[in-house]
C-alpha positions in Angstrom: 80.8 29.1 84.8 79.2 32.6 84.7 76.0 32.9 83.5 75.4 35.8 81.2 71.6 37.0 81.4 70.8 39.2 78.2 67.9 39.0 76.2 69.7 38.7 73.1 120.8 66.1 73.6 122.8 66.8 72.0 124.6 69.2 74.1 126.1 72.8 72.3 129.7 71.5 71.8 132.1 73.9 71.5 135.3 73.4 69.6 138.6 74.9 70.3 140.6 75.4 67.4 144.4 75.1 68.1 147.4 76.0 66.0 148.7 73.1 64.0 151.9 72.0 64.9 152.7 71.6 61.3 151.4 74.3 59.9 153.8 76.2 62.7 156.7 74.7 61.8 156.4 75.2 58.0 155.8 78.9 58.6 158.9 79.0 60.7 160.5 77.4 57.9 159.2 79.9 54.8 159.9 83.0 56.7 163.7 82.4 58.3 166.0 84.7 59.9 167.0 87.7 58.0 171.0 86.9 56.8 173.5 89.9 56.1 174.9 87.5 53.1 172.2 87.4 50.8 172.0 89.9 48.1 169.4 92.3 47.1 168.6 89.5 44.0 168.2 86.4 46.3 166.3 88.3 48.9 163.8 89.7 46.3 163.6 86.1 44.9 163.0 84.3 48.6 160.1 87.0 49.5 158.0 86.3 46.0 158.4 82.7 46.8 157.6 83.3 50.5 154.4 85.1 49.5 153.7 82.7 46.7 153.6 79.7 49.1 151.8 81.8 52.1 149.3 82.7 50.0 149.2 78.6 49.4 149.8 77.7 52.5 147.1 79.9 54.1 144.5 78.6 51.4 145.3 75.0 52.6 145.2 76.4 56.2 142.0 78.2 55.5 140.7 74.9 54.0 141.0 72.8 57.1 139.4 75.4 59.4 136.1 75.4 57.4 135.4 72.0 57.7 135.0 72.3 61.6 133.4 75.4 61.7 130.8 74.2 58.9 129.9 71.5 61.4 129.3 73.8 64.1 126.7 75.6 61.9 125.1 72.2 61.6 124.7 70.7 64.4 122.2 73.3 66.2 119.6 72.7 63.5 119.7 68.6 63.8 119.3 69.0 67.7 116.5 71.2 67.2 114.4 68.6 65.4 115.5 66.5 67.6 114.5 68.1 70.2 110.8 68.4 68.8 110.1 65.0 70.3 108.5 64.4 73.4 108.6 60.7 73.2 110.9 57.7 73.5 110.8 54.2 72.4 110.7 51.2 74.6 112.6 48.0 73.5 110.6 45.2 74.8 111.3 41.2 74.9 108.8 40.1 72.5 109.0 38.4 69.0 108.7 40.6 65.5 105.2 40.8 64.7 103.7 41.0 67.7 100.9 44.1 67.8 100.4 46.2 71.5 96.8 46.2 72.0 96.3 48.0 75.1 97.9 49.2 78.3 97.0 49.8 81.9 98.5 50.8 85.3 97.2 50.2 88.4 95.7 53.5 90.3 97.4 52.4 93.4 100.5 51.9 92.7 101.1 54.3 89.0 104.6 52.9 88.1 102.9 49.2 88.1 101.8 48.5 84.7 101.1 46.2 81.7 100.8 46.3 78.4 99.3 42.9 76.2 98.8 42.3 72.5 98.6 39.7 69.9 100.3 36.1 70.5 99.6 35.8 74.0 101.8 38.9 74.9 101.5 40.0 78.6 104.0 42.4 80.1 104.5 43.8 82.7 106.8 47.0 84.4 107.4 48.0 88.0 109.0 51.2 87.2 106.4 53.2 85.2 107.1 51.8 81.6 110.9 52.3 81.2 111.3 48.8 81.3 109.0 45.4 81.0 109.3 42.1 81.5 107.2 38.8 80.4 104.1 37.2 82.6 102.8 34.2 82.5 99.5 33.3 83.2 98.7 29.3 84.2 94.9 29.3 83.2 95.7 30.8 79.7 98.6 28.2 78.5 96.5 25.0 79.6 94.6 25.0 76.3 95.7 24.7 72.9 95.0 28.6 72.0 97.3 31.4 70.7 95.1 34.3 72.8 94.6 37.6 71.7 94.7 40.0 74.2 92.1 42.8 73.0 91.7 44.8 76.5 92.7 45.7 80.2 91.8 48.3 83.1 91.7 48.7 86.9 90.2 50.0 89.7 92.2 49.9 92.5 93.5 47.0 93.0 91.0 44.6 91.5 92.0 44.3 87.2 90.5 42.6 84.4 91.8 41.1 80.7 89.4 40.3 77.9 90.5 38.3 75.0 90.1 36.3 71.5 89.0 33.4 71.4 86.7 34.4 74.5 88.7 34.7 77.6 88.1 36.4 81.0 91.0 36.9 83.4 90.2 38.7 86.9 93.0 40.0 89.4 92.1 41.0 92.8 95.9 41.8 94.0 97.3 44.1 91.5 98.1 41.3 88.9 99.9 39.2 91.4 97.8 36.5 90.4 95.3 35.9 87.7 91.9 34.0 87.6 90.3 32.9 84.6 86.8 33.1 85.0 84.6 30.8 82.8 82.0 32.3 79.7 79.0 31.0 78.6 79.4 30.4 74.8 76.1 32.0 74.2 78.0 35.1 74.0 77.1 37.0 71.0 80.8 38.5 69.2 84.0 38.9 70.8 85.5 41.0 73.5 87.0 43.4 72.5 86.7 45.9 75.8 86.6 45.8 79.5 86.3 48.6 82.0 86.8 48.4 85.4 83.7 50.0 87.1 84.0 49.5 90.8 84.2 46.7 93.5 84.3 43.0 92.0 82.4 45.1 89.2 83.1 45.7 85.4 81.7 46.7 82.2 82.6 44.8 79.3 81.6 45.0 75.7 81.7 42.5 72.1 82.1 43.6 68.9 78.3 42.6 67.9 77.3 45.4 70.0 76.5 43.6 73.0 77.3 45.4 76.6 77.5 43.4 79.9 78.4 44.3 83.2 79.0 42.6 86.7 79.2 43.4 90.4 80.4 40.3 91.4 84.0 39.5 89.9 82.7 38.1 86.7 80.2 35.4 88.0 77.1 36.8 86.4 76.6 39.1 84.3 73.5 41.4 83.4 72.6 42.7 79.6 72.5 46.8 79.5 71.2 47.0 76.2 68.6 44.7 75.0 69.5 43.2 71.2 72.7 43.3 69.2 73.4 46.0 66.8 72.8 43.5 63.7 69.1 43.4 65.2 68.7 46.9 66.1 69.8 47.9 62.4 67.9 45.1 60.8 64.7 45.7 62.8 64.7 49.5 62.0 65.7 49.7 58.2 63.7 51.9 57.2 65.4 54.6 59.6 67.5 56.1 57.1 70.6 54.7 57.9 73.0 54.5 54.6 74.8 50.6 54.4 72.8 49.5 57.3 70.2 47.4 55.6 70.4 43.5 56.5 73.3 44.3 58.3 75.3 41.0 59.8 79.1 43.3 59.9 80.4 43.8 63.3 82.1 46.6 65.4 85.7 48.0 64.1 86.4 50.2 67.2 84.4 50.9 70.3 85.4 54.3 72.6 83.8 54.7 76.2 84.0 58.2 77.6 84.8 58.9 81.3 80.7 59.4 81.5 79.7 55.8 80.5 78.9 56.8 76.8 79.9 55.2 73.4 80.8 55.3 70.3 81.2 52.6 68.0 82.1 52.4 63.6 81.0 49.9 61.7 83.6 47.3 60.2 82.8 48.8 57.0 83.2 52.3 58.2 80.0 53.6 56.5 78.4 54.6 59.6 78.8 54.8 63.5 76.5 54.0 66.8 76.2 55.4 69.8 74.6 54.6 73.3 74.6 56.1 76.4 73.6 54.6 79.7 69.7 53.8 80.6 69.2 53.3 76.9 68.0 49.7 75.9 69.6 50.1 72.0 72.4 51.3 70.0 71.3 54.3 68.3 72.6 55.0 64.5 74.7 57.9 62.6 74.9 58.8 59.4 78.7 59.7 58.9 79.1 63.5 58.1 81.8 63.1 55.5 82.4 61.0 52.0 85.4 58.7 53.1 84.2 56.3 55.1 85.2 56.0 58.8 88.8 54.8 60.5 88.0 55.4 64.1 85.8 57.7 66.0 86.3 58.5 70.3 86.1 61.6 72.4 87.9 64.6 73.3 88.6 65.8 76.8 86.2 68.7 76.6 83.3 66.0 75.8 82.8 66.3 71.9 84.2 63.7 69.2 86.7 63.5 67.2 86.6 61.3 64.0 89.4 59.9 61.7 88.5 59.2 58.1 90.6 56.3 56.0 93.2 58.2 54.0 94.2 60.5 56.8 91.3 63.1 57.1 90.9 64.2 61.1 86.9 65.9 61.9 86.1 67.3 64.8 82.6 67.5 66.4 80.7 71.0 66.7 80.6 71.5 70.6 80.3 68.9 73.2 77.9 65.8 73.2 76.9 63.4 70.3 76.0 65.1 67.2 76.6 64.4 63.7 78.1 67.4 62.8 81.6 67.9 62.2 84.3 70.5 60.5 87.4 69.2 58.8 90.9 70.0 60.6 94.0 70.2 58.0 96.8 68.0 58.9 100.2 67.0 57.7 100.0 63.1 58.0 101.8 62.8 54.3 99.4 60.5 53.3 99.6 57.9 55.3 96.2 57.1 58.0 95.6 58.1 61.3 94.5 55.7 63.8 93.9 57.3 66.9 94.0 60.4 69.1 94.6 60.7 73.2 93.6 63.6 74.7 96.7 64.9 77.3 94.4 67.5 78.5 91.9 70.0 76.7 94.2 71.9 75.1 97.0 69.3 74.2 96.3 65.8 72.0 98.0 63.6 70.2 97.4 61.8 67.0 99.2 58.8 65.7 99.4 56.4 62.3 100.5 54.7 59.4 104.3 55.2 59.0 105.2 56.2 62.6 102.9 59.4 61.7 102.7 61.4 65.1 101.4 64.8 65.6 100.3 67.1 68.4 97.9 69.9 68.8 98.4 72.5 71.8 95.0 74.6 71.5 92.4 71.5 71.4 93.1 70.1 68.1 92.0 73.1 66.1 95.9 73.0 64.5 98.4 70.1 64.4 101.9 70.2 64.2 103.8 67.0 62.9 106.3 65.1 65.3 109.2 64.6 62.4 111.1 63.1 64.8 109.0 59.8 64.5 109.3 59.7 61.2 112.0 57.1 61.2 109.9 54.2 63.1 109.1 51.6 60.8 106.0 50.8 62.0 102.0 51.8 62.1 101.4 53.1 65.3 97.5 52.3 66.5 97.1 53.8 70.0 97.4 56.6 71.9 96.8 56.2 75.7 97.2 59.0 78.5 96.5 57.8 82.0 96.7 60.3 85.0 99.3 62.3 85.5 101.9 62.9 82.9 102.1 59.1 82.1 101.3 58.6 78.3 101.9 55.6 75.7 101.9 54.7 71.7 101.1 51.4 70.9 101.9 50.2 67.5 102.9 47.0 65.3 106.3 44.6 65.7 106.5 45.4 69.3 106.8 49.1 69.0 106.2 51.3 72.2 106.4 54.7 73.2 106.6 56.4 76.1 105.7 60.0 77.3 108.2 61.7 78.4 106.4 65.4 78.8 
């Protein structure tokens, strides 16, 4: 068992419009051959009747044509918002209900992936994410539980999966195979994140605040901070800190940045932690705003971004952690945003309640809304970029996106 030391196109169609064969022959038929027999009478008689039914004839004629060419108008403006999206869904085999988590690919080989969620879900794809298939894994199915996969990254070739009820599963060959490695059950909350550090080494985190890592694959692992967060607010209530007095609440999302750093919000959402590496506690924030929090990570350029509940989007003056933040306008109709992934500096995406999706192309200081997601029928909680132009949304009943760029 590890031992866990801590001290706490549409196309543009084009139509060719031919005569009708009908409309030929009755014209051949209202305009005959002149005849030397008929009389000045008849032949005044058959050309107001000839121009009474051309005139009605070429109304009916007339009537026909528009309907096609009133489609051709059309058509350019549907594949035009069409073409606003940058995305396409991914059927995978799983049962309704089933919530994506979180997705990895291995460095190595970047068209090897997998993507996990609630009910056990493991999946996995060989050709960059256009297609998965189910996995299985042994060590995971010989007890009575109905896992919940909360997290996965590599490094190489060496992977790791953390999980609810506690659950550690190591892979040194790609995911080839899987190990379960055993926990102590002094472990204080559950895991809800793992990152792949090194060699046989990791970093892995609970939703109580605690953060572990290992250098070799899992056996033991060392404390980096030196109490939970419930302890570190309870301890220091007199610091200020609105909602954390006697605090006993747990984490509702933790973000690392590419640095080592974190940010966490509180399961109420009244107020968010932070720790950096070298520091023995979590230090407390204040939230900047009146709605309480939804989710808080960071942007490529270093600075944070934070979503409030109701679908307010903040982001961070400059680079670092700070507590102060401006409000960005956005379109999300009402509905909540979840999460932002940074592409780049300059281009992010945001996703949410309702299949809300939008984009931002000059570092989130204006988003434009993706209407073209409109129509999925489900909440979309996470946006992942890996390297290169590989990018994912992960949302509720199985839904999954993929980049296309």
């Amino acid at each position: 068992m590890a031992s866990v030391t801590s001290p706490f196109t549409t196309t543009n169609a084009s139509f060719l419009l031919r005569p009708n064969s009908q409309t030929h022959q009755s014209s051949q038929r209202y305009f005959p051959a002149p005849r030397a027999c008929l009389n000045e009478s008849q032949d005044h008689h058959r050309v107001q009747l000839n121009r009474r039914q051309f005139i009605s004839q070429s109304a009916a004629v007339a009537a026909a044509i528009a309907s096609p060419l009133t489609l051709i108008d059309q058509r350019p403006a549907v594949a035009a918002e069409e073409a606003l999206s940058q995305w396409e869904r991914v059927y995978l085999p799983i049962d309704p209900g089933v919530v994506l988590l979180d997705i990895a690919f291995v460095p190595d080989d970047p068209q090897h992936g997998f993507v996990l969620g609630t009910r056990q879900t493991l999946l996995e794809t060989k050709d960059g994410g256009a297609t998965w298939f189910p996995r299985s894994i042994a060590s995971a199915e010989e007890e009575d539980f109905n896992y919940r996969f909360n997290s996965i990254s590599f490094k190489g070739k060496e992977g790791w999966i953390v999980g609810k009820p506690a659950i550690l599963l190591y892979t040194p060959d790609a995911g080839e195979t899987w190990k379960r490695i055993p926990l102590s059950a002094q472990l204080p909350g559950d895991m809800v994140y793992i990152k792949a550090t090194g060699d046989q080494s990791a970093e892995m985190v609970t939703d109580e605040g605690a953060i572990y890592v290992t250098s070799n694959r899992g056996y033991n692992w060392k404390a980096a901070v030196q109490e939970t967060v419930s302890a570190t607010l309870n301890r220091t209530v007199s610091s200020g800190i609105s909602g954390a007095s006697y605090y006993t609440g747990t984490f509702n999302t933790v973000n690392r940045s590419p640095d080592g750093r974190y940010v966490a919000v509180s399961s109420r959402g009244n107020f968010y932690m932070t720790w950096e590496p070298g520091q023995a506690f979590w230090q407390p924030h204040n939230r900047a705003v009146a709605r309480r929090i939804q989710n808080m990570g960071w942007r490529a350029d270093g600075g944070l971004w934070l979503l409030v509940r109701g679908g307010g989007l903040y982001l961070s003056k400059g680079t670092g952690i700070t507590e102060d933040f401006e409000e960005i306008p956005v379109q999300s109709r009402g509905f909540g945003i979840l999460d932002v992934g940074y592409r780049s500096q300059e281009e992010a995406w945001a996703a949410g309640g309702s299949g809300v999706l939008l984009r931002t192309t000059n570092g989130g200081k204006s988003w434009i809304r993706d209407k073209a997601a409109d129509n999925i029928a489900a909440n979309l909680y996470s946006v992942k970029f890996m390297e290169g132009n590989q990018g994912f949304v992960l949302g509720n009943d199985g839904v999954l996106l993929r980049y296309l760029g």
